[in-house]
C-alpha positions in Angstrom: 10.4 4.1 15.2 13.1 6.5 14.4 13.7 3.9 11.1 10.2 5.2 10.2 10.8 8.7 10.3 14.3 8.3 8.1 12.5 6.4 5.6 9.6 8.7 5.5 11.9 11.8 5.2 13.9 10.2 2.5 10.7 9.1 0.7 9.2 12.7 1.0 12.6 13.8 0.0 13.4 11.6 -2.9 11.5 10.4 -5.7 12.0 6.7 -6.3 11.7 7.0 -10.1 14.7 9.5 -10.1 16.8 8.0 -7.8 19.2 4.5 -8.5 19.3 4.4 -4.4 15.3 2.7 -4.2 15.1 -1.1 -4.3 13.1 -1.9 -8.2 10.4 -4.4 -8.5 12.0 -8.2 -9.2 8.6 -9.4 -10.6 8.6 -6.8 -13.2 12.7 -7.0 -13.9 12.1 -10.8 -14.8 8.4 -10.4 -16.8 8.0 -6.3 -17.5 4.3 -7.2 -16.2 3.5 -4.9 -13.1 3.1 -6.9 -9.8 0.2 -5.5 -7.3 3.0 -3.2 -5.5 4.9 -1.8 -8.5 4.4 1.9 -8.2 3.5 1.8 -4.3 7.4 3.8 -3.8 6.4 6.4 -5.8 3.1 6.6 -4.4 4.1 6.7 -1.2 6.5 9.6 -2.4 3.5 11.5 -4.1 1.3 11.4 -0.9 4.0 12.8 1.6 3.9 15.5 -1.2 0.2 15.7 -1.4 -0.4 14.9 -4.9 -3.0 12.3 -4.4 -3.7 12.3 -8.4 -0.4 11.2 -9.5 -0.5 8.6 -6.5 -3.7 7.3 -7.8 -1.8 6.9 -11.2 1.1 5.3 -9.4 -0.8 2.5 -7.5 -4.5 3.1 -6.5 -4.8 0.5 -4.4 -2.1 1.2 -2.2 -3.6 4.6 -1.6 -7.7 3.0 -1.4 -5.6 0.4 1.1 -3.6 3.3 3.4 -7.1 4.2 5.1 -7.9 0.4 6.0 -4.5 -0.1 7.1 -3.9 2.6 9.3 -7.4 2.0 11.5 -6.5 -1.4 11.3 -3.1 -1.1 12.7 -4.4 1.8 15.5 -7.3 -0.9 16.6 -4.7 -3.4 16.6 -2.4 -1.1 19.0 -5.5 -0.4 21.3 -4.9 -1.9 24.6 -8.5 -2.2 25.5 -10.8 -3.4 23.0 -13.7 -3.0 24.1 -17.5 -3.3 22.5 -17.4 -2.0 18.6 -13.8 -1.8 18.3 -13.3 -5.3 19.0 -16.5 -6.1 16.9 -14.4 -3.9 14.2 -11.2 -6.0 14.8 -13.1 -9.0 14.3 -14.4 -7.9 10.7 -11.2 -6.6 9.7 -8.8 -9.4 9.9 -11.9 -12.2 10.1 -11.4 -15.1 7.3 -13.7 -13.6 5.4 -11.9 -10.3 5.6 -9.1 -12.1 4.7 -10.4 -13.9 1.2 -11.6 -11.0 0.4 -8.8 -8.5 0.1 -6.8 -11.2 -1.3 -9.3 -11.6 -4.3 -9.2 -7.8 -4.6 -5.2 -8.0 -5.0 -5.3 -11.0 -7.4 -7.8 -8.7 -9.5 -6.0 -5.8 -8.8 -2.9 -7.7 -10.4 -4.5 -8.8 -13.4 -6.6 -5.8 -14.1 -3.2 -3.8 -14.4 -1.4 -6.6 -16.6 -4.3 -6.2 -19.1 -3.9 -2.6 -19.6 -0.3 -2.3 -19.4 1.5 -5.6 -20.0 
């Protein structure tokens, strides 16, 4: 946990695009096409600012995903699933659920490529 917090100050801190110290995306060092994560650093980095615009610039579906991920990950935590929340677990990480966000990213990926590749 404490990780966390030193990564989250350093992203609120530091802006990936200005800084050498942030890891850059291999995919789009060997093809300068945009891979479904390029951009999610500096997203990240816009949110814990609270400029959702220029995150939605960044990567959109990193910031559409954060909502999902985070009720997915606190239902996942939950001791006691009981009822709806385990119906909820269920439909969240079902196959279906599954196939599904993965088709998103793949379209996600070569949406992005069209416009800016």
């Amino acid at each position: 946990m404490p990780v966390a917090v030193i990564l989250v100050i350093l992203y609120a801190i530091y802006n990936p695009s200005e800084s050498q110290y942030f890891p850059k995306c291999p995919f789009f060092a060997l093809t300068g096409c945009k891979c479904p994560g390029c951009g999610s650093q500096r997203a990240i980095h816009y949110l814990l600012n609270f400029n959702i615009f220029n995150a939605i610039k960044e990567n959109v579906l990193l910031v559409v995903a954060i909502p999902y991920l985070l009720f997915s990950i606190s239902v996942d935590t939950t001791n006691k699933l009981t009822g709806k929340l385990s119906e909820c677990r269920k439909i969240l990480s079902g196959k279906k659920s599954i196939y599904i966000i993965l088709f998103i990213i793949i379209t996600f990926w070569i949406a992005r490529n069209l416009i800016h590749c």
